[in-house]
C-alpha positions, 0 to 999 in steps of 0.5 A: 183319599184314593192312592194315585194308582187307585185314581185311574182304577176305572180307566183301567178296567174299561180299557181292559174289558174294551178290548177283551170284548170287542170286535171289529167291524170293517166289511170286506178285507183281504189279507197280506202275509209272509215271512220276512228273513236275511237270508240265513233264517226269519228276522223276528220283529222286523217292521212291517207296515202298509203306506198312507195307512194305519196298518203296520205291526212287527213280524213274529218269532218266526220272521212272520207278519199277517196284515188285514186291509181293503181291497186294491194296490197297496204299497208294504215297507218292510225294515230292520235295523242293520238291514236295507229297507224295501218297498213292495207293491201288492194287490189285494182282493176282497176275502183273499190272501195274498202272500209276500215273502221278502229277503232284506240285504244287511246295509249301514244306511239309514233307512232303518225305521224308527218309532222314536220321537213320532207316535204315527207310523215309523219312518226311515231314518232320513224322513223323520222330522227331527234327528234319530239315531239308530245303534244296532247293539248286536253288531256292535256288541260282536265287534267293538272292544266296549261291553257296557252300554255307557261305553258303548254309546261313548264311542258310537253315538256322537252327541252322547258322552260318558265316562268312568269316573274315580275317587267319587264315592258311589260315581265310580259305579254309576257313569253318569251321561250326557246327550248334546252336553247337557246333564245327566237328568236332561235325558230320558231313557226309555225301555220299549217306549216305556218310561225307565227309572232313576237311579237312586244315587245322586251325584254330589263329589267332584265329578262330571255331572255334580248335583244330578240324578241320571238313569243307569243304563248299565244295569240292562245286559247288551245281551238283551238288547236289539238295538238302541235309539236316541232322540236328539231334540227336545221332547218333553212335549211329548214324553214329559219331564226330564227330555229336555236334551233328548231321549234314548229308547232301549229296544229288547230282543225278541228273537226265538229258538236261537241261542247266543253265548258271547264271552269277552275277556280282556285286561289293559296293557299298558305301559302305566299300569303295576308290571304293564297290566291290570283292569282284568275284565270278563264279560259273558252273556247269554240270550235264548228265546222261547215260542209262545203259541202258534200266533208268533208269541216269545219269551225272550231271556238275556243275561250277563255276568260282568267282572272287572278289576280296578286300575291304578295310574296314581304315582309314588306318594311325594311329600311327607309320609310320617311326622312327629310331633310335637313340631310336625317333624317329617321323618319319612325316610327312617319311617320307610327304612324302619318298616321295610317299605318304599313311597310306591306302597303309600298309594291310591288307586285312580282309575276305574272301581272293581266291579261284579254284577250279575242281570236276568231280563225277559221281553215277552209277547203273547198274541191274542184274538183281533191282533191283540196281545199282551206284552211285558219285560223286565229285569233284576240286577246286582252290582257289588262295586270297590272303590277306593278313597284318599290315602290316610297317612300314618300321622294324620289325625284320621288315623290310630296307628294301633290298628293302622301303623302304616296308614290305610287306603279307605274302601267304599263298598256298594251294593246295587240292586235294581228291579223292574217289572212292565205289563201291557196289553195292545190292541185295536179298537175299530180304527184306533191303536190302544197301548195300557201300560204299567212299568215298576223299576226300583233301585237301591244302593248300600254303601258299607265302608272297609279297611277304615275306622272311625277315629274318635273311638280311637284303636277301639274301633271296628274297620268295617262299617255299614252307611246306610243309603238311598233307594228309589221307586217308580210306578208309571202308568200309561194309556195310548191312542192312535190313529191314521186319518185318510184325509190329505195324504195321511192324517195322525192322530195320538192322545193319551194319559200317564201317571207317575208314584215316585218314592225316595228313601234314604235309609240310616247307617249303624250308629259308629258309621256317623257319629263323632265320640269324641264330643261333650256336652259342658254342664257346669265348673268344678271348684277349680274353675274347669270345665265339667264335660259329659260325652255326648255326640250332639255336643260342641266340646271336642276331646279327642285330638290327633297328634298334630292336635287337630280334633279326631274326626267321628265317622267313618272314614271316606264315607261317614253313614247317613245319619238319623236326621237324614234318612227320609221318605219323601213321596210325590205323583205326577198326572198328564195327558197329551195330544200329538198331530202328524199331518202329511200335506202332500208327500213332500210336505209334513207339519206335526204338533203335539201339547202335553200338560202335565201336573206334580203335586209338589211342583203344580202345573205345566204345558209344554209344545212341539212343532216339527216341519219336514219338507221334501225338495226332491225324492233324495234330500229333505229340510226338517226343523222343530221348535219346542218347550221343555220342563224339568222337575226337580228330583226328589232326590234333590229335594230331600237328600242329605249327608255329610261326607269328605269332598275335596276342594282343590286337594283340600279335604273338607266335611262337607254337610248337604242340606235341604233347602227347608233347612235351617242352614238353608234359611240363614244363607237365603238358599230359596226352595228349589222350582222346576227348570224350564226350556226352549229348544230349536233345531234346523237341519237336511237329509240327503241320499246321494249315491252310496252316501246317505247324509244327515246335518243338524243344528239346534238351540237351547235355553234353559231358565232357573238351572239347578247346580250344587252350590260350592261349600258354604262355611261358619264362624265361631270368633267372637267378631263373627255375626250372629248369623255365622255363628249358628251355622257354625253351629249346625255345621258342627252338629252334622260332624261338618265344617262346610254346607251345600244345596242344590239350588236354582241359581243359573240360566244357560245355552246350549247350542250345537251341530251334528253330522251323520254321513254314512256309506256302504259299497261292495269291495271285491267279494265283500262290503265296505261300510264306513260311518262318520259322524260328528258333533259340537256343542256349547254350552255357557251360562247367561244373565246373572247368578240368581242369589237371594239378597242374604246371599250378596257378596257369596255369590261366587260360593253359590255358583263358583268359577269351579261349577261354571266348568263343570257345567261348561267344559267337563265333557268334550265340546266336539267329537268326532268318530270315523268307522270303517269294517270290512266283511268277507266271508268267514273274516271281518275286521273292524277301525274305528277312531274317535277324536275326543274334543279339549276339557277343562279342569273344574277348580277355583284356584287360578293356579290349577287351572288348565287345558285338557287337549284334544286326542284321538283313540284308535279302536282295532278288531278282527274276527273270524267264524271257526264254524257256521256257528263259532266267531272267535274275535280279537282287538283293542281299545285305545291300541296306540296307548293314548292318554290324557295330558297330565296335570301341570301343577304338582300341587293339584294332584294330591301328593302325585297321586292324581296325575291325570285330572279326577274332575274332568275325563275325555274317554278315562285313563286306563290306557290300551285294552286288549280284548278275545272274544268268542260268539256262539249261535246256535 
């Protein structure tokens, strides 16, 4: 058998030598060409392309473009993001040149064209079909307090959300997102319109996105970054899986013969931070771009270097610290007395993990005959992330007083590496647009766990300890065609094939990472009548106790390894090919479809559509709508991951074991095998330009069949009253060093259901511009129909998809938002408002008692800037200036001895409080 890249082996080579070989042929043309600039310089990869055609590319490094085209009147519509579009009418003659030099004037509406969620050619803002945002990261980035893309998009972007979370092992480095409240796997991220891969990581701890597997968009460098556009609507039709809330494309820079330098620092200061500041952060990144040739070729290099310290807005521990026993006896004070220390050194650290990384990425284009070119881009990274687990104190049985007298705070150490690498070349052959692709991306996670131990070793224990952990690899090769049609007022036509390799691995920890030496193996009775035991980690005798006499955990604390039994390499490959049909009626009226199939060979088959409608009810204002089906399939990453580790459940810590649903303990409980999701999606909306305004106002609808949660914890039991059933899983569960069992499973339907709105202006005041953006979003999302569990699972259900989960899908994230921005600029000076008002969340817990409501706040962002010299901006500014905060959590016993006084499940924006930022910006 072939391996699956081998399979498109002669599809490749026909298409490569196709388009080395051939030459067009299309009689008489003329020439259009000319340099596209701002005034200051040439803006390289501006869009320039001829209406009612399918003539259109980009401008080069050096803000030039020569277009090719029969004779006569021809109308040129030139754009690039940040700046106002223009239309140009130009003659033509056959075998002559005509010359177009145009100068954009930089504006903040949307008439920005856009090739995202379309594969005819880009339109504006307001004329696409369906919903498109455009983020002009570079203006942004120069500005805004934020410096990672998650949070930069938090703010700017209103149906996406995203937040940095604590206390979740591999989590706190990875903030998981969500388009238009669905999860973090219901999006697809695209890098230059090429599919981006997973992380590795999958989110199994109390947070945010529990149970899925997003992509990290902050493993790019802003400094690489040109713009960013999001997608909100459906598009698995035309992207394939994981599009089912939208899709967020990621365009990189390609400018040349500029230098920029950006180097941020900054700290929260803040009145609930130790001595009123800490999460010291500095931020550089650098991008240089270098010419290729006289053709308009580049090779463009970004990079950053990122460094942010921890924060901690835990309180002193309350409660007892140190007990004896026999009795259980609370001495905390003579304890505190005798080591010369207070409650506030037996602390956690809530707030966000420290953070190193270090990215390199390159975007190239090498122009070749017949306005070919070949194209790729790509990246390295390496993150090292601390995050820090729950205080074990000095009596608890997870703790030998020998090597930690008075207690430890656990450590979880990640080391994050991420690759990627595509290769393309495009080009004409006759009428037709060819696009051949190949991207590769690889993520890897090593988890080492510090300051820790494994407590059935007892002081003979090491502190430091290597878990192992998972990887994932990608492959994804593309072939696209397309072509405009001059039949009614344009006709658009693109088909094309993918193929997909994906790869997950979990690799083993070292041996003392996992394993509980404090087990036995019964083999027989001495003459006495007691038990003769033998060590053995696979045994159900425990002999270790802790002084409380409850048994000595195995493992390593906060993060046990990943055991022999868990690590896998599971492979699987996807093929697909599609249709998509753009077809202009008249110039008011447009009617796009487009079909893609799809097959896993683990999953089987799947056809999905779109149709999309856009109507002109004057020059200004437009009516659009689009109906479409969506198909998720579940991750590898959810089919074979598998750990034990502790999750707390409403502060109480339990070892929770994940099993697969092929599992035996799977197969006890009725946990069925995982299928893959399903949805329907609807949106309506208008566009409407009316003066200075420009306003842009959609609804939508989605359903989603056979969802796929993290259940709740499942247990055994060993009485002797307890069914034959329960006791195997006891069992088992002990055999995994765990008391409690998860799955993924597909036990829910739901809706989601929304509005966004988009209104944006720009003015001259005085002798400067006023822009002002507002824009908002609500969105809903809820569980219908009944909990889908197995017989066996009759009376669990609440443990198959608890009250706790049914909040994490419904109210962890913000159902509205709201963001108003204003910025001013005159001459050398700029300043910046902006504020957002992040909607009420809910706790996720079971117990009635913890239940509470997060209200709604507003966080006010501030910045100033201003160019020293023509090439030196020096800025100043801050997130949350106002020093907002979350509410509190009410109930004192849900917050972990005061260590959690802000909700860990839940976040609206963080809890870091007010961040003071300088930044310098050099262009060279």
């Amino acid at each position: 058998m072939l391996h699956p890249v081998a399979q498109l082996r002669g599809l490749v080579l026909l298409i490569i030598l196709t388009l080395c070989v051939s030459a067009s042929s299309y009689g008489q043309t003329g020439t259009i060409t000319g340099t596209v600039t701002d005034g200051k310089g040439p803006l390289a990869n501006a869009t320039v392309h001829i209406e009612h055609t399918n003539k259109g590319g980009y401008t080069n490094a050096q803000g030039r473009f020569t277009l090719e085209i029969v004779p006569g009147n021809h109308t040129v519509l030139i754009s690039y993001v940040g700046y106002a579009a223009q239309r140009k009418t130009v003659t033509v003659s056959a075998g002559q040149t005509t010359t177009l030099d145009v100068t954009l004037e930089a504006s903040t509406t949307m008439n920005e064209l856009v090739v995202l969620g379309s594969r005819s050619l880009p339109r504006t803002q307001t004329e696409t079909p369906v919903p498109v945002d455009v983020i002009d990261i570079k203006r942004i980035a120069a500005d805004a307090p934020q410096v990672s893309i998650n949070q930069i998009l938090n703010y700017v972007a209103p149906s996406f959300s995203s937040g940095t979370q604590t206390v979740a092992d591999g989590t706190d480095h990875i903030d998981p997102a969500s388009l238009r409240g669905l999860g973090p796997d219901q999006v697809l991220v695209l890098v230059n319109g090429k599919r981006r891969y997973n992380t590795a990581l999958v989110n199994v701890n109390g947070s945010f996105g529990r149970g899925a597997v997003g992509t990290d968009m902050n493993a790019i460098p802003t400094s690489a970054i040109d713009r960013i556009e999001i997608l909100r609507d459906g598009a698995a039709a035309q992207y394939g899986s994981d599009a089912i809330a939208g899709v967020i494309n990621i365009i990189l820079k390609s400018t040349v013969n500029r230098l920029n330098v950006n180097v941020t620092t900054g700290a929260n200061v803040t009145s609930q931070a130790d001595d009123n500041i800490d999460g010291q952060t500095v931020q550089t990144g650098v991008n240089y771009g270098i010419p290729v040739g006289t053709k308009g070729g580049y090779i463009n290099f970004g990079g950053s270097y990122d460094y942010r310290n921890y924060t901690n807005r835990s309180g002193s521990w309350t409660g007892a610290i140190y007990r004896t026993y026999p009795g259980g006896v609370d001495k905390t004070d003579s304890f505190l007395v005798a080591n010369n220390i207070t409650r506030n050194d037996i602390r956690m650290r809530a707030g966000q993990s420290k953070l190193r990384s270090a990215q390199l990425f390159v975007n190239a284009s090498i122009p070749l005959e017949n306005n070919a070119e070949v194209y790729f881009f790509g990246g390295i990274g390496y993150r090292n992330g601390e995050a820090a687990g729950v205080y074990r104190l000095p009596h608890d049985s997870r703790n030998i007083l020998e090597i930690y007298p008075l207690g430890f705070l656990p450590e979880i150490h990640s080391d994050i590496y991420d690759r990627s690498f595509a290769v393309g070349i495009r080009g004409n052959l006759g009428d037709w647009k060819v696009d051949f692709s190949n991207a590769y991306g690889r993520n890897e996670f090593g988890f080492k766990v510090e300051n820790s131990l494994n407590a059935s070793l007892g002081k003979a224990s090491p502190t430091s300890f290597t878990c192992g952990g998972p990887v994932f690899t990608q492959n994804t090769t593309n072939v696209d065609f397309s072509r405009r049609f001059n039949v009614l007022e344009g006709l658009d036509v693109a088909f094309g094939a993918e193929h997909r390799f994906e790869q997950y691995q979990l690799i083993a920890g070292a041996e003392n990472s996992y394993t509980d030496y404090g087990r036995a193996r019964k083999i027989g009775v001495d003459a006495n009548g007691k038990d003769i035991l033998i060590p053995d980690p696979q045994g159900s005798v425990n002999t270790v106790f802790g002084p409380d006499g409850t048994p000595r955990a195995g493992g390593a604390q906060v993060f046990p390894g990943f055991r022999p039994e868990n690590a896998i390499r599971a492979t699987r490959s996807a093929i697909a090919g599609y249709v998509d049909v753009e077809a202009n009626f008249s110039s008011a009226f447009l009617l796009g479809g487009a079909l893609r199939f799809e097959n896993y060979n683990d999953f089987g088959s799947t056809l999905n559509g779109k149709l999309t409608a856009r109507y002109k009810l004057s020059e200004k204002t437009a009516l659009r709508a689009s109906a479409s089906t969506g198909f998720r399939a579940p991750s590898l990453h959810q089919r074979f991951y598998s750990s034990t580790s502790t999750l707390f459940v409403d502060g109480v810590p339990y070892e929770v074991g994940t099993f697969t649903n092929d599992s035996r303990p799977a197969q006890l409980l009725g946990i069925p095998q995982l299928k893959p999701e399903k949805s329907k999606s609807i949106s309506a909306g208008f566009t409407s330009t009316f003066g200075k305004f420009n306003l842009t106002l959609d609804g939508y609808f989605t359903h989603i069949n056979d969802r796929i949660v993290y259940t709740d914890q499942f247990s055994g039991n060993n009485a002797d009253t307890a069914s034959a059933v329960d006791k195997e899983i006891y069992q088992l569960l002990s055999l995994a060093n765990a008391n409690r069992a998860a799955f993924f499973a597909n036990a829910i339907n739901s809706e989601t259901k929304g509005l966004d709105l988009v209104l944006t202006y720009s003015t001259k005041l005085g002798r400067g511009t006023l822009r002002a953006d507002l824009s908002g979003t609500y969105s809903y999302t809820q569980r219908v129909g009944q909990i889908k569990a197995s017989e066996k699972l009759k009376g669990k259900e609440n443990i198959y998809f608890s009250r706790a989960s049914r909040i994490y899908l419904e109210r962890t994230v913000p159902r509205e938002k709201v963001n108003l921005t204003l910025s001013y600029n005159i001459g050398k000076f700029n300043a910046f408002l902006r504020n957002v008002h992040f909607g009420s969340v809910e706790e996720a817990t079971n117990d009635p008692a913890f239940f509470q409501t997060y209200s709604a706040k507003v966080v006010t962002d501030v910045a100033v800037g201003y160019k020293l010299t023509p090439a030196l901006k020096l800025s100043i500014g801050s997130n949350n200036v106002f020093d907002v905060y979350p509410d509190l959590v009410a109930n004192p016993a849900n917050t972990t001895n005061n260590q959690f006084r802000y909700s860990r499940r839940v976040t609206q924006f963080g809890y870091n409080g007010r961040f003071l930022f300088a930044r310098l910006e050099l262009n060279l």
